[in-house]
Residue frames relative to the residue before (quaternion, step in Angstrom):
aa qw qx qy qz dx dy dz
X 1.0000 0.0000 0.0000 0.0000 0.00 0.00 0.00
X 0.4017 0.7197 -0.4881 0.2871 3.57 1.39 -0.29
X 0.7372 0.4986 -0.3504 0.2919 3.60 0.69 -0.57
X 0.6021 0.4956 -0.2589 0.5699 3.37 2.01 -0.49
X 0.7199 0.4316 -0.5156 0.1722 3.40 0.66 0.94
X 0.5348 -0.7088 0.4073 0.2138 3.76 -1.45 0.56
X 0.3058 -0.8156 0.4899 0.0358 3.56 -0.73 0.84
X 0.0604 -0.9008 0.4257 -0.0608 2.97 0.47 1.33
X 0.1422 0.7690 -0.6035 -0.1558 3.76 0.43 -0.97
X 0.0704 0.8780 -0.4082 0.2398 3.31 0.57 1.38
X 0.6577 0.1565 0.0613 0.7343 3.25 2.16 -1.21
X 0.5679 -0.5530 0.4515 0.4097 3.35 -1.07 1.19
X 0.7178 0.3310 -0.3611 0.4948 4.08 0.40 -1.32
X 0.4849 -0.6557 0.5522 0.1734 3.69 -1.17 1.46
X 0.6515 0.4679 -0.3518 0.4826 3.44 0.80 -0.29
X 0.6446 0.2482 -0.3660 0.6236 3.98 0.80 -0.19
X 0.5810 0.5854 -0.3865 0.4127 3.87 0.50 0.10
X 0.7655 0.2330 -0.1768 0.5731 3.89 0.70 -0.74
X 0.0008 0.7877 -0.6157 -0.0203 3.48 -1.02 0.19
X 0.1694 -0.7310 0.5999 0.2776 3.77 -1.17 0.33
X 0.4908 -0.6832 0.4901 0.2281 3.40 -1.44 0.75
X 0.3547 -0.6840 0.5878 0.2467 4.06 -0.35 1.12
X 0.2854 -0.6331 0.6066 0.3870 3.82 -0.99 -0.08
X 0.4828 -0.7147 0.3361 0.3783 3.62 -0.83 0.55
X 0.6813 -0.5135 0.2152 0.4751 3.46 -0.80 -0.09
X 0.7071 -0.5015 0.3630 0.3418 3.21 -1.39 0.33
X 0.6712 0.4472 -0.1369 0.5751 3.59 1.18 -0.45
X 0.4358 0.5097 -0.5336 0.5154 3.92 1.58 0.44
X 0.4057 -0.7229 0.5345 0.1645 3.03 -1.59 0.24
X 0.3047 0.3713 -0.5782 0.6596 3.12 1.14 2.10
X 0.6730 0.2677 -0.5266 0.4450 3.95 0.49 0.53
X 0.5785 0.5909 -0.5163 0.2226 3.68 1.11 -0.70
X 0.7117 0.3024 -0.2608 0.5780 4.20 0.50 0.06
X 0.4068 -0.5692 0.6606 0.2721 3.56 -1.52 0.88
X 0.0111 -0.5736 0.7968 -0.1899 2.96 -1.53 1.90
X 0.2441 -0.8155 0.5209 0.0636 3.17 -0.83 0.94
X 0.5540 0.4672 -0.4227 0.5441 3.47 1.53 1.35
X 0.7094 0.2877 -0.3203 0.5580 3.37 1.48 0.40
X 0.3949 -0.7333 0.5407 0.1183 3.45 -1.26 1.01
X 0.0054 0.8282 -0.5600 -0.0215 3.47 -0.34 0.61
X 0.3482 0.7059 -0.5763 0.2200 3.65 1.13 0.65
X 0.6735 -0.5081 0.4379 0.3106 3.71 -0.52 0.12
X 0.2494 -0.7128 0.6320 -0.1739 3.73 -0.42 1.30
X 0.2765 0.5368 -0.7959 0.0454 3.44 -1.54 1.07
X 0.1888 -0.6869 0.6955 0.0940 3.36 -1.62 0.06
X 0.1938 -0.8384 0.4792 -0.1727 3.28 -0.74 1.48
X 0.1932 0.6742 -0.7095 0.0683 4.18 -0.73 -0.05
X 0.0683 -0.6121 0.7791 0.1173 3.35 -1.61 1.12
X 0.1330 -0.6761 0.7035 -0.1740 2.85 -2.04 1.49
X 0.6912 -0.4931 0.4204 0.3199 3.41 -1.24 1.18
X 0.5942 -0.4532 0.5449 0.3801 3.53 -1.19 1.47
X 0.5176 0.4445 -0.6840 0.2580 4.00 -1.68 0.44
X 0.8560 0.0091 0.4961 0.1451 2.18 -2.71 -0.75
X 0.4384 0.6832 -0.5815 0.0544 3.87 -0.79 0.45
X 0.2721 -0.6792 0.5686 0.3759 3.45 -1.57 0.22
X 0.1027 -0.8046 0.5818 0.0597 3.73 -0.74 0.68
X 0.0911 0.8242 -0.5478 -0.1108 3.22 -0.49 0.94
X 0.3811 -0.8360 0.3923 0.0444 3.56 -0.91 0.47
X 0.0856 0.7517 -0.6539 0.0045 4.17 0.17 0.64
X 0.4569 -0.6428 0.5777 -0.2106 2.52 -1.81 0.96
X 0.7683 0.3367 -0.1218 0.5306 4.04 0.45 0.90
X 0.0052 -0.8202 0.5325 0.2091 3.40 -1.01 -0.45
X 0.4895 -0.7492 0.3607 0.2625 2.84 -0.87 1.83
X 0.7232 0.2707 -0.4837 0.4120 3.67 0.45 -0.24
């Protein structure tokens, strides 16, 4: 996905400032025709981490 992300420096914290772009699902209707600016190959994202406790927080969008 390294190629689908965006560098914004939009926000002092780099983490609300960059973002990567998911392709939508196969079943949106930007996959239902061949467009050769949208990827509809299938995308997970994953991290393995010691059994516990975490606080995860998550945003969603891009502000520019």
């Amino acid at each position: 996905m390294s190629s689908m992300a965006r560098f914004r420096n939009s926000n002092p914290d780099p983490l609300l400032a960059n973002s990567i772009l998911f392709p939508p699902d196969e079943n949106s209707i930007w996959c239902r025709k061949e467009n050769p600016l949208v990827s509809c190959e299938r995308a997970d994202w994953s991290i393995r981490v010691p059994n516990g406790k975490y606080l995860v927080t998550l945003t969603a969008g891009d502000a520019d």
